[in-house]
C-alpha positions in Angstrom: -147.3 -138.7 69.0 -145.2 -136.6 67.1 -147.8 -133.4 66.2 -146.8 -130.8 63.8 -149.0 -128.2 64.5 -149.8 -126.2 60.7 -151.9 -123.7 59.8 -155.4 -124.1 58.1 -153.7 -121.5 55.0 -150.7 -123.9 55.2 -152.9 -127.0 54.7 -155.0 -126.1 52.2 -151.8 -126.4 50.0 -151.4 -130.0 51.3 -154.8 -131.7 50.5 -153.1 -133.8 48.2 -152.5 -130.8 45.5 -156.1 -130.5 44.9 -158.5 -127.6 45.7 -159.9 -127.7 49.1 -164.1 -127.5 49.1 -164.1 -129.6 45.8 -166.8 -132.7 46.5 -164.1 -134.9 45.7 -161.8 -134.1 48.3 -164.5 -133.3 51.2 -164.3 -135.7 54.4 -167.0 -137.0 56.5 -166.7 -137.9 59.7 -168.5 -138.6 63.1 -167.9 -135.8 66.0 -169.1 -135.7 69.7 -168.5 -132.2 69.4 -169.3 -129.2 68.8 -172.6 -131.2 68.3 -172.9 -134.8 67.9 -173.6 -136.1 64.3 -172.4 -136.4 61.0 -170.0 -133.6 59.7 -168.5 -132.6 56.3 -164.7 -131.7 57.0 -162.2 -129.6 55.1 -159.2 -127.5 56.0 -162.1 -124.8 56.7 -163.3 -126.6 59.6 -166.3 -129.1 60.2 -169.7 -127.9 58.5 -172.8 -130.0 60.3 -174.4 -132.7 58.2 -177.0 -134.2 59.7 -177.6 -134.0 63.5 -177.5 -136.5 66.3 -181.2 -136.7 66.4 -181.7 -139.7 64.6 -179.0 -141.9 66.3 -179.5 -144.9 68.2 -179.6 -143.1 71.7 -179.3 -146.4 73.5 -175.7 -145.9 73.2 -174.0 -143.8 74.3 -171.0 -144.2 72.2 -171.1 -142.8 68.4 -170.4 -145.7 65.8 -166.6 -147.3 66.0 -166.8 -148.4 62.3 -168.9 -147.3 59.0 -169.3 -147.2 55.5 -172.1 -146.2 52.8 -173.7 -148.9 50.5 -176.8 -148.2 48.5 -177.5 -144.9 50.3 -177.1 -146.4 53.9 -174.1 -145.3 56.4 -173.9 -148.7 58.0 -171.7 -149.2 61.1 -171.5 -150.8 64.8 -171.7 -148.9 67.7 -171.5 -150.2 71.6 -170.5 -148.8 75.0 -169.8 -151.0 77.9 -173.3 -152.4 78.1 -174.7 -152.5 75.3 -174.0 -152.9 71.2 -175.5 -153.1 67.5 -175.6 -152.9 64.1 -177.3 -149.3 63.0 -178.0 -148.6 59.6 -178.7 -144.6 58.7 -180.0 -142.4 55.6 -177.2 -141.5 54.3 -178.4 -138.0 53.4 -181.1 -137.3 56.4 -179.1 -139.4 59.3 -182.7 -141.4 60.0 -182.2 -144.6 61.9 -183.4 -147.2 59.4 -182.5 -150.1 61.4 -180.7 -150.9 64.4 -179.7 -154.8 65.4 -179.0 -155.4 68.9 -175.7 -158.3 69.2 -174.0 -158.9 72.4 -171.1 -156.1 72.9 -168.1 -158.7 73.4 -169.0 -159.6 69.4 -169.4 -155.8 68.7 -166.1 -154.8 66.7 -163.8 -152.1 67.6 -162.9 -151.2 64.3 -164.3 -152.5 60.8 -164.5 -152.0 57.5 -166.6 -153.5 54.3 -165.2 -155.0 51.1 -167.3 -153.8 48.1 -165.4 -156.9 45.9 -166.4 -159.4 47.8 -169.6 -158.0 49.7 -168.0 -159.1 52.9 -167.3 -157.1 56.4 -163.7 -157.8 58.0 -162.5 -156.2 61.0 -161.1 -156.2 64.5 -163.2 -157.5 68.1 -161.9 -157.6 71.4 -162.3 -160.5 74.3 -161.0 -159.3 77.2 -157.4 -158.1 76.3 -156.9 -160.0 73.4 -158.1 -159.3 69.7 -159.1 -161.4 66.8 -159.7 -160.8 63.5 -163.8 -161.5 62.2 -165.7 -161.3 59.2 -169.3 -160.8 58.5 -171.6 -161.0 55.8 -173.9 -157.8 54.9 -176.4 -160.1 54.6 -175.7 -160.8 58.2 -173.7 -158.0 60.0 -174.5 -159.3 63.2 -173.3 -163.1 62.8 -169.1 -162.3 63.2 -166.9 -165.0 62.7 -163.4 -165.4 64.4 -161.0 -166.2 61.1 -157.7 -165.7 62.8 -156.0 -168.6 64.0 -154.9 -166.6 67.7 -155.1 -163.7 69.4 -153.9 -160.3 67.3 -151.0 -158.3 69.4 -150.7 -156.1 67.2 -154.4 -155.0 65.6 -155.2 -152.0 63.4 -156.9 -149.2 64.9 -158.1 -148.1 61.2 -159.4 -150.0 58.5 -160.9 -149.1 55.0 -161.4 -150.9 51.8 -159.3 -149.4 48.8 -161.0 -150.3 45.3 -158.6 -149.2 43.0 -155.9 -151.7 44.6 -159.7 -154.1 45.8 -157.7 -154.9 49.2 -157.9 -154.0 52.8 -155.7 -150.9 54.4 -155.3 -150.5 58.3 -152.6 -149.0 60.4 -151.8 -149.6 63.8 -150.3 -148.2 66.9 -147.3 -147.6 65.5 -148.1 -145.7 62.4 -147.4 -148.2 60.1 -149.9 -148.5 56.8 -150.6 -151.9 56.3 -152.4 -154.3 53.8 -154.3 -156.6 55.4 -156.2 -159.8 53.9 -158.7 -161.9 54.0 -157.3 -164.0 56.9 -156.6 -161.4 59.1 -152.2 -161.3 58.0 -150.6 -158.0 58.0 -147.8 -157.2 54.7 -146.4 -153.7 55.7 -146.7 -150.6 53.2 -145.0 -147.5 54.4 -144.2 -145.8 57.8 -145.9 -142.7 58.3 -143.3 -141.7 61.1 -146.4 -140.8 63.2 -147.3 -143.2 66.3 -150.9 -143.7 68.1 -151.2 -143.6 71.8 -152.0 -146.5 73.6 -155.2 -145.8 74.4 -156.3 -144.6 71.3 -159.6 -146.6 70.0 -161.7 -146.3 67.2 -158.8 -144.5 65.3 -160.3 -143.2 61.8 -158.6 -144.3 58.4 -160.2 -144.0 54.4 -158.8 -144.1 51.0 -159.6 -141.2 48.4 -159.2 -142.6 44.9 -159.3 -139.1 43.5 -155.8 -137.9 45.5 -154.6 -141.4 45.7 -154.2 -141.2 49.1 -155.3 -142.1 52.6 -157.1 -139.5 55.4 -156.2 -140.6 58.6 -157.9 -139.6 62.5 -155.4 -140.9 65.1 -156.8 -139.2 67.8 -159.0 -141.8 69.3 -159.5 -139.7 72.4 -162.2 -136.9 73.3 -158.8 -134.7 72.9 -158.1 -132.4 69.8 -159.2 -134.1 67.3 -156.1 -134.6 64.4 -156.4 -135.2 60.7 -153.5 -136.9 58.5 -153.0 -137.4 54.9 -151.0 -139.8 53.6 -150.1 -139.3 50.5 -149.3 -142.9 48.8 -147.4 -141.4 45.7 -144.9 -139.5 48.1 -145.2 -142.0 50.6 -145.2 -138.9 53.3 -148.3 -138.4 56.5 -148.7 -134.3 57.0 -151.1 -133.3 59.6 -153.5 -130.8 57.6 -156.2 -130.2 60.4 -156.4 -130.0 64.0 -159.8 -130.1 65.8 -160.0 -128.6 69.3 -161.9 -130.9 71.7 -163.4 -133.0 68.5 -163.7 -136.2 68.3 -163.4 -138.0 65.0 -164.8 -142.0 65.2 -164.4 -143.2 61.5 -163.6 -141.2 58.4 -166.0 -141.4 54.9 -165.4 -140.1 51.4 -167.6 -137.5 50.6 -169.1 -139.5 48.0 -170.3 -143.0 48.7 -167.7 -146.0 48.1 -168.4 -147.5 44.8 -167.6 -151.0 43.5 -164.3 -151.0 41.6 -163.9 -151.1 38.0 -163.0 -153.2 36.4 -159.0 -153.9 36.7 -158.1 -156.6 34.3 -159.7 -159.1 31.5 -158.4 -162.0 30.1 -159.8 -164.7 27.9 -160.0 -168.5 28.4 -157.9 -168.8 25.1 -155.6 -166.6 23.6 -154.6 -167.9 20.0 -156.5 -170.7 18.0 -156.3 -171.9 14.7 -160.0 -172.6 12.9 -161.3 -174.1 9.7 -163.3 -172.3 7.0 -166.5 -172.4 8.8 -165.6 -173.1 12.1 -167.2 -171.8 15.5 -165.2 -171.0 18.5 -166.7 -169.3 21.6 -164.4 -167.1 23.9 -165.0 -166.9 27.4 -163.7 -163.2 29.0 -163.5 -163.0 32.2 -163.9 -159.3 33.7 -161.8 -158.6 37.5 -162.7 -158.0 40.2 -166.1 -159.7 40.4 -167.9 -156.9 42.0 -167.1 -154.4 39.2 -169.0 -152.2 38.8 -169.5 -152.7 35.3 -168.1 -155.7 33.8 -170.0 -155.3 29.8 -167.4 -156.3 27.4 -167.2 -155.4 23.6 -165.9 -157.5 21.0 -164.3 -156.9 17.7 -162.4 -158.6 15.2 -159.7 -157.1 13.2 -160.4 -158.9 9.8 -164.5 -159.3 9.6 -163.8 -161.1 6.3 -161.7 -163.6 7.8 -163.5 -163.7 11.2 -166.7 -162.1 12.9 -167.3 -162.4 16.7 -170.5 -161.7 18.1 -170.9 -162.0 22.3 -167.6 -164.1 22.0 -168.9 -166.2 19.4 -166.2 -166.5 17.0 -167.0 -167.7 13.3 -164.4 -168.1 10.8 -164.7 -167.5 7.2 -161.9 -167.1 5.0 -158.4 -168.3 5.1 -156.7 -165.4 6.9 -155.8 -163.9 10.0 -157.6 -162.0 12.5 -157.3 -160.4 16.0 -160.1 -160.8 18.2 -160.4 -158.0 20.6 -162.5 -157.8 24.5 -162.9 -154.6 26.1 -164.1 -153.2 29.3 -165.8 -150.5 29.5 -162.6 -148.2 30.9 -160.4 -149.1 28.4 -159.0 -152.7 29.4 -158.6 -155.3 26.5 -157.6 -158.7 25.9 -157.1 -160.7 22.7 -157.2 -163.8 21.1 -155.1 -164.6 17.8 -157.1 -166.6 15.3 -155.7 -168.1 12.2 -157.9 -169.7 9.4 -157.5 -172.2 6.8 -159.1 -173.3 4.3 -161.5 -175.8 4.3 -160.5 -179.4 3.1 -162.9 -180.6 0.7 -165.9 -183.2 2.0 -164.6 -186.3 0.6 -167.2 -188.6 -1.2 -166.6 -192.0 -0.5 -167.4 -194.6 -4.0 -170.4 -196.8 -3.1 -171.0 -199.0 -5.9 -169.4 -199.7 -9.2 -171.3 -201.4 -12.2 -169.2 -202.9 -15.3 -170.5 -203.9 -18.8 -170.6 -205.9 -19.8 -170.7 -208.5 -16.8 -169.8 -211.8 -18.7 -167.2 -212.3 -22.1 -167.3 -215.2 -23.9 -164.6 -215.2 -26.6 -161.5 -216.5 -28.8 -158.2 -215.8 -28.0 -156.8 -212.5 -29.2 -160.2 -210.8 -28.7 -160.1 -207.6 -27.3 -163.3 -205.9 -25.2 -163.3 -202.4 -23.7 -165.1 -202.6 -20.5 -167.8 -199.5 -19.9 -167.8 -198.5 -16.1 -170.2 -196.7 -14.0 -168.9 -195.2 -10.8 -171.5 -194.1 -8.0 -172.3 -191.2 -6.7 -171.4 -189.1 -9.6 -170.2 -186.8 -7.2 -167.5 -189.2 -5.5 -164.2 -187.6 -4.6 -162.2 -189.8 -6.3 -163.3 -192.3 -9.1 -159.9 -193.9 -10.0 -160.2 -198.0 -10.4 -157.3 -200.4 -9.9 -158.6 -202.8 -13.0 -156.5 -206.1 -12.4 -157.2 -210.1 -13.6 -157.3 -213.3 -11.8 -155.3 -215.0 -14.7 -153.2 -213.1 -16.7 -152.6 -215.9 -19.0 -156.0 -216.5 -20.0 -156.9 -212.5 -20.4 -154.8 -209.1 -19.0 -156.7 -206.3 -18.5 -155.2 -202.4 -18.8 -155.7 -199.3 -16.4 -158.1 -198.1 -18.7 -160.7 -201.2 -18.9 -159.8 -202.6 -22.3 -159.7 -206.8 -22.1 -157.1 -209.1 -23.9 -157.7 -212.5 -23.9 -154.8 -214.3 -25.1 -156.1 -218.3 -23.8 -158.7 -220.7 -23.6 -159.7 -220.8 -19.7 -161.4 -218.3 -17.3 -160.6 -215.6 -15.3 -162.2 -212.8 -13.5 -161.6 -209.1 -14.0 -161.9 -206.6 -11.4 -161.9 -202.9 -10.7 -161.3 -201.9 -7.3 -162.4 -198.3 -6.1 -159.1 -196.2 -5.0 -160.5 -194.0 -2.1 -160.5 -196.7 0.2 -164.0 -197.9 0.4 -163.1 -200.8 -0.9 -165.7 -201.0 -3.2 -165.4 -203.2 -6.2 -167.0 -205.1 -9.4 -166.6 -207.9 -11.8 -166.5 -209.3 -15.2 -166.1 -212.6 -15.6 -164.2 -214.0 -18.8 -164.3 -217.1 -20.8 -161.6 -218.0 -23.2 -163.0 -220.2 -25.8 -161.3 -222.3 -28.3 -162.2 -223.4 -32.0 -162.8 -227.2 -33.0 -159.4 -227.7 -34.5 -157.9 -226.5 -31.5 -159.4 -229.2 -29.6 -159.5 -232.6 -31.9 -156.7 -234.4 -33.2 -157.1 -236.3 -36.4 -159.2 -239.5 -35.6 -160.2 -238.2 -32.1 -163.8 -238.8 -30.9 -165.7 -236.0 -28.3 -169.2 -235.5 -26.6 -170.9 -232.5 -27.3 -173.3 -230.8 -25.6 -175.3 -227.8 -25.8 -174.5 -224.7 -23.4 -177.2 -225.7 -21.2 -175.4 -229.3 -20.8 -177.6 -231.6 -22.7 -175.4 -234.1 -24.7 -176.3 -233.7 -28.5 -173.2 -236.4 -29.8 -171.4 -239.1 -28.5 -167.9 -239.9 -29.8 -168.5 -237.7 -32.4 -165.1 -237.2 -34.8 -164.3 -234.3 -36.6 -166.3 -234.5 -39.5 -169.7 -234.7 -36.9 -168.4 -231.5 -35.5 -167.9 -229.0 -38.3 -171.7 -230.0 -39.4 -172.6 -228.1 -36.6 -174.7 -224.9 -36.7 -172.7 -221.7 -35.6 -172.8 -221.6 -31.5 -171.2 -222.0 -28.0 -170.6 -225.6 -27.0 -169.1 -228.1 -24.3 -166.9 -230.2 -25.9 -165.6 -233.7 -23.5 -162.6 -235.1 -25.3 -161.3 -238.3 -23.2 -163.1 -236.0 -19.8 -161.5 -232.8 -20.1 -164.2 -230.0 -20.9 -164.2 -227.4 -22.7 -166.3 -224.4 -24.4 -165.9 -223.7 -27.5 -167.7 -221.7 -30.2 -168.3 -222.6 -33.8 -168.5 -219.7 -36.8 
């Protein structure tokens, strides 16, 4: 390994430019020595924690992998006969629970995923290794996901929430993202390679520096501590530990879920009517943020209110619905609104009066309409006759009869209900009309009783003023008498 041996003055400058003590930047770690247990770290040295007194001492090794959720340093530890799952106080080191699992299923190095809730890391059988995951429901229950054997594993692992992914590094320095599946995408070369023999090699992410704190070591020999400093892309050895022995590395705070990193809505420009209700969906990444409220606001609340994503439009306008996160993220939907097209009332019945005429040519009758509802939309009639000859009718209702005969006249609604009335129209004709000098007729009353038969003129203009059917040689026709 390439060592550069610095002074503890010298790498107090280096802790990432920030002051060294300050709770943000303190490292804890495992030691087997001076005394076994949990330590506080700094460029001052290790400062005792909590004691060994409360760890599992069925084995003999301290843990190989940990974390702190809830309160609880969580980890595996195993030797060569034995293995399992302990779970500490995080502030007393009290054993809270300890799971025995068979050692060849104990991992050599692992790390938790506070997105997904999920435990990935590294296991050996025999000389080969394989990537696993676990659930924290079920830390003991590892599953193989790697499709063969690793050759080339990490020997540190730690979960970074501000990128939510999986960091390792491996034997030959190199910082590496490692997913879900167990595939490696390299990140930078620290220049700084791990001896062979190293295990349980110490690796965590500080979100306060932005960079990693790395224990190569692996070995009861000094005991080394890197930064790597992921905006300079450069490892510096700040601490050297004679005859320590560092097993994982912690924040001094416990990990917390991430915030939230992005928000995006499930539409991002819509177009409403006066009245309208549209309901936006945000959606708030990673899952496991730690708070994922959002607030919503509208640009224009006279054109638009929103209300938990409920958008209601109420003016013609436009308006910018806004989502935000609690840090600061935001995402928004464009709405446009326009007015509201009237409710169109359909015509449902149309009543004409009146009904019937009965007169002589050259008559003229203005028709009196009622169109229902009183309220319809449109009330324009198309007025048109069956027989123009006999009687014409204008746009406005008014009747012309110009013949003897019948017709009808109707008025058809506009709006496309197709809706209509009638009037139906006799044309009548005098007695002179009809009779030619010496010619004989039937007459009959309206109802069709017969009141003359082969009457002449003369018998005809005797009768009283009325309406009557007239048969001359056995064509009918009404005709009214003055």
């Amino acid at each position: 390994m390439n060592k550069t041996k610095i002074s503890l003055l010298a790498a107090a400058m280096l802790w990432c430019g920030h002051a060294v003590g300050a709770e943000n930047t303190a490292i804890y770690g495992y030691l087997t020595s001076p005394a076994a247990g949990m330590y506080v770290v700094n460029t001052h040295g290790p400062r005792l924690q909590w004691e060994d007194s409360g760890y599992d001492a069925r084995k003999s090794s301290p843990l190989t992998a940990g974390w702190v959720v809830d309160g609880k340093l969580c980890g595996y530890a195993s030797d060569a006969a034995q293995a399992c799952y302990v779970e500490y106080d995080w502030s007393t080191g009290e054993v809270l629970s300890s799971v025995d699992m068979p050692v060849a299923d104990c991992p050599v190095i692992a790390a938790f995923n506070a997105n997904d809730g999920n435990i990935y890391g590294y296991r050996a059988e025999g000389n080969e290794y394989y990537f696993f995951t676990a659930t924290a429901a079920d830390p003991v229950a590892t599953t193989v996901v790697s499709t063969g054997a690793i050759t080339e594993m990490c020997l540190g692992l730690t979960y970074n929430p501000a990128d939510d992914c999986l960091v390792g590094i491996n034997r030959k320095g190199t910082l590496l993202k490692v997913n879900p599946d167990g595939s490696q995408e390299a990140m930078m070369d620290t220049d700084h390679s791990v001896a062979a023999d190293a295990v349980g090699t110490a690796l965590t992410y500080s979100a306060a520096e932005n960079c990693y704190y790395w224990n190569p070591t692996g070995t009861d020999a000094a005991g080394e501590m890197f930064v790597i400093d992921w905006a300079t892309r450069y490892a510096t050895q700040i601490i050297d530990f004679p005859s320590s022995h560092f097993r994982f590395l912690l924040t001094a705070l416990p990990p917390e879920k991430p915030q939230a990193k992005n928000i995006t809505l499930d539409i991002s420009e819509a177009e409403l009517v006066e009245g309208d209700v549209l309901t936006l969906t945000a959606t708030v990444t990673p899952a496991a943020a730690t708070d994922k409220t959002v607030t919503w606001s509208t640009s224009d609340a006279s054109v638009a209110t929103v209300r938990d994503g409920v958008v209601s439009a109420l003016k013609a306008g436009e308006a910018v619905i806004t989502a935000a996160t609690v840090n600061g993220l935001t995402a928004e939907c464009a709405v446009k609104v326009v007015e509201k097209e009237p409710d169109i009332i359909l015509v449902t019945e149309i009543i004409i009066s009146p009904a019937t005429i009965e007169a002589l040519p050259g008559a003229e009758v203005q028709l009196e309409v009622t169109v229902l509802p009183a309220d319809a939309t449109n009330t324009l009639l198309d007025w048109s006759s069956s027989d123009e000859s006999v009687v014409n009718v204008n746009q406005s209702g008014l009747v012309t009869i110009h013949s003897a005969g019948t017709a009808v006249i109707s008025a058809l609604a506009t709006d496309g209900s197709g809706v209509k009335a009638e009037c139906h129209v006799d044309g009548l004709t005098g007695i002179d009309a009809l009779m030619v000098r010496g010619g004989r007729a039937d007459v009959y009353d309206i109802h069709g009783i017969l009141l003359h038969s082969g009457a002449d003129i003369n018998t005809l203009r005797t009768l009283t003023p009325g309406i009557y059917i007239i048969n001359i040689k056995g064509v009918h026709r009404k005709v009214v008498i003055r």
